[in-house]
TIFIZA-584579 format. One record per residue (C-alpha): residue number from 1; y, z, x negated. Coordinates in Angstrom, 3 decimals. Each point is the difference from the previous one (the first is absolute). Layout:
REM TIFIZA-584579
<NUM, <Y, Z, X>>,
...
END
This chain:
REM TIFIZA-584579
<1, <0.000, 0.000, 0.000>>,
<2, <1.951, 0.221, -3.123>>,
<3, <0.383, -3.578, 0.005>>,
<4, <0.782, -0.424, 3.567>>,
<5, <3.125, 2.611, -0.637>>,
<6, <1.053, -2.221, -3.084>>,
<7, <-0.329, -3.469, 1.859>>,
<8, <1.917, 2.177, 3.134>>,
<9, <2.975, 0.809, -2.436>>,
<10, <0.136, -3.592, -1.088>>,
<11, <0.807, -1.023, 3.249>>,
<12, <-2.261, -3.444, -0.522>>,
<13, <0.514, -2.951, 2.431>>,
<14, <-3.832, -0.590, 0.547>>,
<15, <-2.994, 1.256, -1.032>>,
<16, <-4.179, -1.156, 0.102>>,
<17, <-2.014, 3.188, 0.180>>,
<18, <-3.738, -0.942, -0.927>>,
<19, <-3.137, 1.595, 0.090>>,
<20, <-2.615, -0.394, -2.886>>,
<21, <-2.751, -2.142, 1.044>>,
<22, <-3.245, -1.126, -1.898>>,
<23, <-0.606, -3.981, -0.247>>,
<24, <-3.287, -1.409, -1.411>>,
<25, <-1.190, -0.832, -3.499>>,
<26, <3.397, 2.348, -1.101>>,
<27, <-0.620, 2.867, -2.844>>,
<28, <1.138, 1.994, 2.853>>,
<29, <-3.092, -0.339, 2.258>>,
<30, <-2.183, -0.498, -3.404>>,
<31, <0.943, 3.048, -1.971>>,
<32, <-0.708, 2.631, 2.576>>,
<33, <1.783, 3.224, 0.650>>,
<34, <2.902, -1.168, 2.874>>,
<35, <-0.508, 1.121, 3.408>>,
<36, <2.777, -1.465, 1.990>>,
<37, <1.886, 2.268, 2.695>>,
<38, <-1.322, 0.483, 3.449>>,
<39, <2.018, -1.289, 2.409>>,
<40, <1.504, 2.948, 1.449>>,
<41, <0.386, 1.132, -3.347>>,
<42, <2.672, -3.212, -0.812>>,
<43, <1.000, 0.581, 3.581>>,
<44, <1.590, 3.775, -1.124>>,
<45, <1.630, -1.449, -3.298>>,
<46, <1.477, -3.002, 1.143>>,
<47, <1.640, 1.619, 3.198>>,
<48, <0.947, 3.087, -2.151>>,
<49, <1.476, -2.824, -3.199>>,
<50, <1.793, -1.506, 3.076>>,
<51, <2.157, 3.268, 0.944>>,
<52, <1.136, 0.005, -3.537>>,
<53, <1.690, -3.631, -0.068>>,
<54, <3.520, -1.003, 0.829>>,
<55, <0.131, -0.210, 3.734>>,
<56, <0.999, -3.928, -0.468>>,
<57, <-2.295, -1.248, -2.251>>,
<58, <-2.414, -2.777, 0.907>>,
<59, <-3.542, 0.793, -0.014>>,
<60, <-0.982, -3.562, -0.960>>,
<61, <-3.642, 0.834, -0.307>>,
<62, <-2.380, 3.291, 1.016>>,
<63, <-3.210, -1.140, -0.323>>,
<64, <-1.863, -2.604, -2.006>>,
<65, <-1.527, -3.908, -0.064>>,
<66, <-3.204, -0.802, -1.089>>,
<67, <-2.351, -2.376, 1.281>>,
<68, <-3.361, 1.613, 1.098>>,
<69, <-2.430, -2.066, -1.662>>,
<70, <2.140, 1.695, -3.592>>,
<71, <0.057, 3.280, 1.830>>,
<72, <-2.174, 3.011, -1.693>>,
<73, <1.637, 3.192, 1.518>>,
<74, <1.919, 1.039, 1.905>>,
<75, <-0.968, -2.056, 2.812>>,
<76, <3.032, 1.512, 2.497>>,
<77, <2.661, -1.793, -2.271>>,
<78, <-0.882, -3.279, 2.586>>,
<79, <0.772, 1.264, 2.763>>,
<80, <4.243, 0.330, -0.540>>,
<81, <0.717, 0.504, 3.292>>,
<82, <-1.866, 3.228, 0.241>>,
<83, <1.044, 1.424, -3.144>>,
<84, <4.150, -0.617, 0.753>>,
<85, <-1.003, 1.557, 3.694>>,
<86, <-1.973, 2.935, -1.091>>,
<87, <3.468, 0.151, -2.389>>,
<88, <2.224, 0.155, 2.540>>,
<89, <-2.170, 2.068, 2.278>>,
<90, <-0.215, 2.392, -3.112>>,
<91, <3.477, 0.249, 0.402>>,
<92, <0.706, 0.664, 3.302>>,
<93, <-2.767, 2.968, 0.175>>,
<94, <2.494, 1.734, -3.160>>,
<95, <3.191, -1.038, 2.004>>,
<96, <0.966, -1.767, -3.290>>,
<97, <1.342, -3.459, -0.761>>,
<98, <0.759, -2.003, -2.757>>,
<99, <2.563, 2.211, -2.168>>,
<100, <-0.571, 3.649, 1.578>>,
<101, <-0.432, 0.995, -3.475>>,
<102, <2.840, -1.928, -1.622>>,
<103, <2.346, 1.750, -2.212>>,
<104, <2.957, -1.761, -1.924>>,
END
């Protein structure tokens, strides 16, 4: 959240917010040892990074592309619309928004 407070105090234009995925035949699904998040897991950090930014920056991007023959884990990153409404549902249930947390 440290970072979300910096980007906040920068007072950026836009930002793309993107979760970590795994795509075959990459050291990252050959080498072992990453567990991606769980998606209420990215669902708590990316509403709580959200609170932190400049009320008028634009979220350009919240979740991720990948095609899902390339797709190793985890699998929730295809369905976008789900993730960005869990988000905003996320939100709502904390009575927060997109700068709560803001500080200049």
């Amino acid at each position: 959240m440290e970072t979300a407070e910096e980007i906040g105090r920068l007072k950026l234009d836009e930002i793309k917010i993107h979760p970590l995925h795994v795509i075959k035949e990459t050291k990252l699904e050959t080498q072992g040892g990453y567990w991606p998040l769980e998606l209420e897991e990215y669902i708590d950090l990316a509403s709580k990074f959200l609170e932190y930014l400049f009320p008028s920056t634009v979220i350009q991007r919240i979740s991720a592309a990948c095609p899902t023959e390339s797709l190793v884990a985890p699998q929730w990153i295809s369905d976008k619309q789900k993730v960005l409404r869990r988000i905003e549902e996320r939100l709502r249930e904390k009575g927060a928004f997109q700068g709560t947390r803001y500080k200049d």
